[in-house]
C-alpha positions in Angstrom: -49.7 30.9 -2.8 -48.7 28.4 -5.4 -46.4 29.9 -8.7 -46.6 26.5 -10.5 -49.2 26.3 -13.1 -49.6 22.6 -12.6 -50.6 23.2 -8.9 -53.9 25.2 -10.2 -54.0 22.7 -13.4 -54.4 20.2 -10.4 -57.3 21.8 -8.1 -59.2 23.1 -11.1 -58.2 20.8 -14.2 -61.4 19.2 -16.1 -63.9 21.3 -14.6 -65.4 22.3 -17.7 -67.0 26.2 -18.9 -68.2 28.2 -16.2 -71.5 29.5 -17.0 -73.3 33.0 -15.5 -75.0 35.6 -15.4 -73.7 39.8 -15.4 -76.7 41.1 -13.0 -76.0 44.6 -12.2 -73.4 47.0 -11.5 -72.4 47.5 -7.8 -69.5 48.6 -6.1 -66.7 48.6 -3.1 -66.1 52.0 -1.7 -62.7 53.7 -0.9 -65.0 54.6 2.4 -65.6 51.1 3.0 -62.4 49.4 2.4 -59.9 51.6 3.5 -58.0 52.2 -0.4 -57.7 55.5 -2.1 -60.1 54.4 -5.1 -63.7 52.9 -5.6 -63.9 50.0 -7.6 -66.9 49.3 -10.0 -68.0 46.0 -10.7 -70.6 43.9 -12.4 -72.3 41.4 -9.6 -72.0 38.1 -11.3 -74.9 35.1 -10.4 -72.9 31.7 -11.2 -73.4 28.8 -9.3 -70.4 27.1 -11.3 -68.1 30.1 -9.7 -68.9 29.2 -6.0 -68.4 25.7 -7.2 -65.1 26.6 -8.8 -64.1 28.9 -6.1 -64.7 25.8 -3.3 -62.2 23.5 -5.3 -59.5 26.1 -5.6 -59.9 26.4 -1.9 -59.9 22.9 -0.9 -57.2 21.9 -3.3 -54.1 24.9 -2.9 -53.1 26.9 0.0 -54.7 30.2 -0.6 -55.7 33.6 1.7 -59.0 34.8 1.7 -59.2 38.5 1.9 -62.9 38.6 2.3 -65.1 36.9 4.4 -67.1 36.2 1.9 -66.9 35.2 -1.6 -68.4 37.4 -3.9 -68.0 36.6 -7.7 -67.8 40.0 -10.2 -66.1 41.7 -13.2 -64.4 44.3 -12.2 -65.5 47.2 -14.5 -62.9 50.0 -13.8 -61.2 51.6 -11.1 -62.5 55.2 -10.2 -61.3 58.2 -8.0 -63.3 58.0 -4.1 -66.8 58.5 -4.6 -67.4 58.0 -8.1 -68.7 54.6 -8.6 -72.0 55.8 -7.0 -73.4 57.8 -10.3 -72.5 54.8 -12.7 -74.2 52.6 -10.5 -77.4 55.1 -9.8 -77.9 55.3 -13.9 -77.2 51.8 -14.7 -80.5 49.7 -15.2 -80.1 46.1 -14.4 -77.6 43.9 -16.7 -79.0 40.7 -17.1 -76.2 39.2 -19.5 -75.5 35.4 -19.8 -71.7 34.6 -20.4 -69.6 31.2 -20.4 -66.0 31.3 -19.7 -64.4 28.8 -21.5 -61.1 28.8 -19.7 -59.0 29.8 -17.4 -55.2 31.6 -16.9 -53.3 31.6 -14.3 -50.8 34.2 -13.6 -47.7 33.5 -11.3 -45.6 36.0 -9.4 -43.3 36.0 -13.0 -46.1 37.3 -14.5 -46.8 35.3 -17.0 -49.8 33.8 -18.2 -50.9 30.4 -18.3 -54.1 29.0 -19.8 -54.7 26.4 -17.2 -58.2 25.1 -19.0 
């Protein structure tokens, strides 16, 4: 809920790269979730993200929209029913990444690398 950059810098400052791991592509239906598109997405395995995710929490006033925290890269956004063939034909990813740093956008807009 915070637009302050040094809120976030706050919760999240010296926390170092985020390391992880792309497993496979997956998605959340326009059946399931009630929006007029189906979103596909790359699963990501990172214990430093559930880490980072619990200090956000714990240290700014946020809304959780799910009830449960599920890291991913969002891929692309796709008409109703059309995530299921990329997913089908897509063998498992298996690619290591590290994030480096993070930006925080307010409700201006603009972006802010926070780390």
């Amino acid at each position: 809920h915070t637009a302050r950059p040094s809120d976030v810098f706050r919760a999240v400052g010296g926390f170092g790269p985020v390391a992880g791991r792309l497993t496979r592509l997956a998605a959340f239906r326009a059946a399931d979730t009630g929006k007029d598109y189906d979103v596909l997405f790359a699963d990501v395995d990172s214990p430093d993200l559930h880490r980072l995710n619990a200090r956000v929490r714990a240290g700014l006033d946020c809304t959780d929209t799910w009830p449960t925290y599920r890291p991913h890269a969002t891929v692309a956004y796709l008409k109703p029913g059309r995530a299921d063939r990329y997913v089908a034909a897509t063998p498992p990813l298996d690619r290591p990444f590290t994030a480096d740093r993070i930006t925080f956008g307010g409700r201006d807009r603009q972006p802010w690398t926070i780390l």
